[in-house]
PALOMI-188706 format. One record per residue (C-alpha): residue number from 1; residue in three letters; x negated, z, y. Coordinates in steps of 0.25 Angstrom, whole numbers, plus 5000, padded with zeros to 4 digits. Each point is the difference from the previous one (the first is absolute). Example, Ala and Ser with C-alpha at 12.3 -4.5 7.8 and 13.67 -1.06 7.14 Angstrom:
BEGIN
num: 1&residu: Ala&u: 4951&w: 5031&v: 4982
num: 2&residu: Ser&u: 4994&w: 4998&v: 5014
//
This chain:
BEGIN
num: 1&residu: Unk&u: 4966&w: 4767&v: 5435
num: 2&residu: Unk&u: 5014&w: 4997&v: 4996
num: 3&residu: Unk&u: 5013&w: 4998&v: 5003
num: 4&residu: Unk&u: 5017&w: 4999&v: 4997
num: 5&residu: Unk&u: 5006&w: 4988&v: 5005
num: 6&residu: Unk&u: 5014&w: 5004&v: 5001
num: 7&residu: Unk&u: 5005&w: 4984&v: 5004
num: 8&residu: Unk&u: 4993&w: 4994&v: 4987
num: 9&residu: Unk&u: 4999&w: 5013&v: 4992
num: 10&residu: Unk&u: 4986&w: 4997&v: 4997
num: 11&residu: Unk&u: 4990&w: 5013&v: 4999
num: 12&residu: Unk&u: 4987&w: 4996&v: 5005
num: 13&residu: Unk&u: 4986&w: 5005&v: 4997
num: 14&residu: Unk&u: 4986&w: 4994&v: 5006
num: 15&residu: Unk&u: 4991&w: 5003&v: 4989
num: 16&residu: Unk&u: 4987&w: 5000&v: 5010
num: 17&residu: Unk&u: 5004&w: 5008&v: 5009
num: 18&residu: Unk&u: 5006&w: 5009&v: 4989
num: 19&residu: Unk&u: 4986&w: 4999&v: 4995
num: 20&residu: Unk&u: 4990&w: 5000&v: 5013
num: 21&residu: Unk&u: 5008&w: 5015&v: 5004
num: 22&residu: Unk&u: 4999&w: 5003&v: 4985
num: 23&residu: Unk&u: 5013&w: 5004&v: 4997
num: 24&residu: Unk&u: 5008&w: 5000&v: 4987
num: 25&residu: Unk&u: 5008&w: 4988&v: 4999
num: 26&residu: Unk&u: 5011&w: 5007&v: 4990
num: 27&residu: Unk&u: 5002&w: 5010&v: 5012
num: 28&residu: Unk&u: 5003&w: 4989&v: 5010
num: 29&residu: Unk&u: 5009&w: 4993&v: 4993
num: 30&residu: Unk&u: 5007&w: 5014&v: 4996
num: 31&residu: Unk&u: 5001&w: 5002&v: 5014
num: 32&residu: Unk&u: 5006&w: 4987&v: 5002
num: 33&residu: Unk&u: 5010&w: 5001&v: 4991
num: 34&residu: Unk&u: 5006&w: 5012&v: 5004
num: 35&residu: Unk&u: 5003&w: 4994&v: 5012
num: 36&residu: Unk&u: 5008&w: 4991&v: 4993
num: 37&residu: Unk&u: 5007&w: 5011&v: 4995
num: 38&residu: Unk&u: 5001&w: 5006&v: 5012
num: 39&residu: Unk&u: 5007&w: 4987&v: 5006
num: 40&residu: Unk&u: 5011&w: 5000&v: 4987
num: 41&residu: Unk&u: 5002&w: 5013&v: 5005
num: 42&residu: Unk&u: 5003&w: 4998&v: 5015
num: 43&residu: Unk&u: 4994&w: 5014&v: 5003
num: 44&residu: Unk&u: 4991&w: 5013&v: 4998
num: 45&residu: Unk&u: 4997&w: 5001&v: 4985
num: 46&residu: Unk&u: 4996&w: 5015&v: 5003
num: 47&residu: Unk&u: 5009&w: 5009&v: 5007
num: 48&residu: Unk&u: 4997&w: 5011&v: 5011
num: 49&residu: Unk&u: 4993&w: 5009&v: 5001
num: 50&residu: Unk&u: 4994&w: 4995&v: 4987
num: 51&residu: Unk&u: 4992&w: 4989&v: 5007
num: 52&residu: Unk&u: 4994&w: 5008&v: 5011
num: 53&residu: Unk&u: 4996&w: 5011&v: 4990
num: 54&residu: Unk&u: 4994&w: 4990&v: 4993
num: 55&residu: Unk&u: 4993&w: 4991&v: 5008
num: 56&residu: Unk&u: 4994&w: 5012&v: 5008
num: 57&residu: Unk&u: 4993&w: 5005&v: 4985
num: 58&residu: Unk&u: 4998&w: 4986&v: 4998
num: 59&residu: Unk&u: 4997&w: 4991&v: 5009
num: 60&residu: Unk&u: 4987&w: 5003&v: 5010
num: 61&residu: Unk&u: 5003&w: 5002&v: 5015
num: 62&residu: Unk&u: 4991&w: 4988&v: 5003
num: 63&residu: Unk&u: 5007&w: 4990&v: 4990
num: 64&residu: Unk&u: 5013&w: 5006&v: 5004
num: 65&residu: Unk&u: 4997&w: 4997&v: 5018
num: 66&residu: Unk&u: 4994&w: 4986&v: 4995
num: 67&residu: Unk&u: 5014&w: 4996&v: 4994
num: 68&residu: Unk&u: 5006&w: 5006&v: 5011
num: 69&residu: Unk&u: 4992&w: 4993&v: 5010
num: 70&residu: Unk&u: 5002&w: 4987&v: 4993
num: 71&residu: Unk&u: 5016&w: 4999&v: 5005
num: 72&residu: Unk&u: 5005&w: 4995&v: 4988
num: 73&residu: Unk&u: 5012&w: 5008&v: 4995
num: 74&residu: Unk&u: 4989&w: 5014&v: 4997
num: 75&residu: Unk&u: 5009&w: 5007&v: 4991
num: 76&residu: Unk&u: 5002&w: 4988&v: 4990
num: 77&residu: Unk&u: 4985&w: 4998&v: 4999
num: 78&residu: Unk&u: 4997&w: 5016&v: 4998
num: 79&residu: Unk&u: 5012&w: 4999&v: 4990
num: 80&residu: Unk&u: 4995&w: 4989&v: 4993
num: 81&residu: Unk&u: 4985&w: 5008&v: 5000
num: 82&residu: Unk&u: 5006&w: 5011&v: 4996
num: 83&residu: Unk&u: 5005&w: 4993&v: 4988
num: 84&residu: Unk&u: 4988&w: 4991&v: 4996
num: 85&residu: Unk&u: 4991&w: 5012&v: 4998
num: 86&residu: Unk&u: 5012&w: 5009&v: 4993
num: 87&residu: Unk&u: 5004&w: 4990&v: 4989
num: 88&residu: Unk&u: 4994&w: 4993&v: 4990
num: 89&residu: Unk&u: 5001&w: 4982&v: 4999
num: 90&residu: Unk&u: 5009&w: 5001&v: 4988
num: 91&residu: Unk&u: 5009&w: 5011&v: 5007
num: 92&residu: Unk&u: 5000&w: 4991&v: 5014
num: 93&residu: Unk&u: 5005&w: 4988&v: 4990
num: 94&residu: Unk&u: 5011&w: 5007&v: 4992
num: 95&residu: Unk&u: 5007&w: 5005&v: 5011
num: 96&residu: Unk&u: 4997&w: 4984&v: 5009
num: 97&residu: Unk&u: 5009&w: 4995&v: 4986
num: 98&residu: Unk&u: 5010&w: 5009&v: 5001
num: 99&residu: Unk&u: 5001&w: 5000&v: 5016
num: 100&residu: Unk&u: 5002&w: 4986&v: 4997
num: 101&residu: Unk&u: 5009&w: 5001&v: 4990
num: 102&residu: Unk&u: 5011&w: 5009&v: 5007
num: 103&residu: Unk&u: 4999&w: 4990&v: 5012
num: 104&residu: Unk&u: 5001&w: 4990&v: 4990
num: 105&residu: Unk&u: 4989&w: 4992&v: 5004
num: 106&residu: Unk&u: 4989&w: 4995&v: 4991
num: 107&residu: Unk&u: 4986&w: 5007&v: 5000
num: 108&residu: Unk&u: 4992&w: 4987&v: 5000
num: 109&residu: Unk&u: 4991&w: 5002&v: 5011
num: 110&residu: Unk&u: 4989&w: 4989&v: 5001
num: 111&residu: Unk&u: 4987&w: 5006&v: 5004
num: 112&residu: Unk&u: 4990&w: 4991&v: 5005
num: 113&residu: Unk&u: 4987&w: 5002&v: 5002
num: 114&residu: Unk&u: 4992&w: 4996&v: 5013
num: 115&residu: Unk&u: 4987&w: 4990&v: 4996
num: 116&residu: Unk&u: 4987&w: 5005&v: 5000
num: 117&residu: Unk&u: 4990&w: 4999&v: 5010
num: 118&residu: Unk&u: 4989&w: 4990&v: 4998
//
């Protein structure tokens, strides 16, 4: 449904899959973008034993195996989740432009979207 490009710095959505799955297209590209924050940080945003309390209370046993299963790095994915559902899009981009500034890099960060399905 979506994606960071870390090579290009390009955020992706596909706003058909985004649609057929009926998600909300503002909570995918939250969830994007703190990845980006997460990669200006180079590390966990939450600390233990934080985000284990809170992706136990959070996130459900199901969602959380899936991630697991997926072997992509678990505890950035579930960080990232964590975040997407605690925060609010104007929270997620205030701290994205001053993430950005301390590391002194811009904060334009193109988001394209994927074309629709005929």
């Amino acid at each position: 449904m979506g994606g960071w490009n870390r090579e290009q710095a390009v955020v992706f959505l596909c706003a058909a899959s985004i649609r057929a799955q009926e998600m909300d297209q503002e909570e995918i590209l939250r969830h994007e973008l703190i990845h980006v924050i997460q990669d200006l940080h180079q590390g966990a945003l939450l600390p233990e034993p934080l985000f284990t309390i809170l992706a136990r209370e959070t996130i459900p046993s199901g969602e959380v195996m899936m991630v697991i299963a997926s072997g992509d790095d678990a505890n950035r994915e579930l960080e990232c989740r964590l975040l997407t559902r605690m925060l609010s899009t104007p929270v997620v981009a205030q701290w994205l432009t001053e993430s950005a500034a301390k590391n002194r890099q811009g904060v334009v960060i193109p988001v394209a979207l994927a074309p629709k399905n005929p």
